[in-house]
C-alpha positions, 0 to 999 in steps of 0.5 A: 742608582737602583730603586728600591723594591717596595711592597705594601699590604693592605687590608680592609682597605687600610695599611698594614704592612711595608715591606723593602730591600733597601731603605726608603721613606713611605708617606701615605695620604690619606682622604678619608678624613671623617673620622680624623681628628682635627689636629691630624688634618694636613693641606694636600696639593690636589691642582693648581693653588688648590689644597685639600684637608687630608690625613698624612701617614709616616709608616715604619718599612720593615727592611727584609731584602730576602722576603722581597726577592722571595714574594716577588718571585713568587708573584713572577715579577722579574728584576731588571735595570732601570736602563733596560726594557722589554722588546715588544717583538722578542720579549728579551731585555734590551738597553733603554739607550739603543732601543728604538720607540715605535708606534708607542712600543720599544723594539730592541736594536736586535729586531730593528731592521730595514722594514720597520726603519723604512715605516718611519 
């Protein structure tokens, strides 16, 4: 299943818009609760058996996916499979299932020779 690309914008600190490819539900919560008004105020999960009073948002997403692709084009985000990462010696994108972790860095089955399986 692919995951949603979601942009959100903020202004002044608080959200303005947000925007997706796909549907997606977007709760945002709020700990600025000076101003809020009691019956707004919900309990939040912060630790073990702990809550804290928040402010709970539900926003309407605007469901544009040419406006996504386009910003995050612009912004050089480039799309890849959930099941693919990058190759820290070569950069190319590579199968997450065949890539090999090494020393906290994925390295694709292409650049993983003999050298690097020995420093295992």
């Amino acid at each position: 299943m692919r995951k949603p690309n979601v942009i959100v914008e903020v202004r002044g600190g608080l959200v303005d818009g947000i925007v997706s490819d796909s549907p997606v539900n977007v709760y945002v919560v709020d700990h600025d609760i000076e101003q809020a008004d009691e019956e707004d105020l919900k309990d939040f999960p912060v630790a073990k058996g702990e809550t804290k009073k928040v402010v709970l948002c539900n926003f309407d997403v605007d469901r544009n996916p040419g406006f996504v692709k386009s910003a995050l084009k612009m912004l050089g985000i480039t799309k890849r499979k959930s099941s693919e990462v990058e190759c820290s010696l070569c950069g190319k994108l590579c199968p997450a299932s065949t890539a090999h972790l090494h020393q906290g860095k994925y390295i694709g089955e292409e650049c993983w020779d003999d050298r690097l399986k020995a420093s295992e």
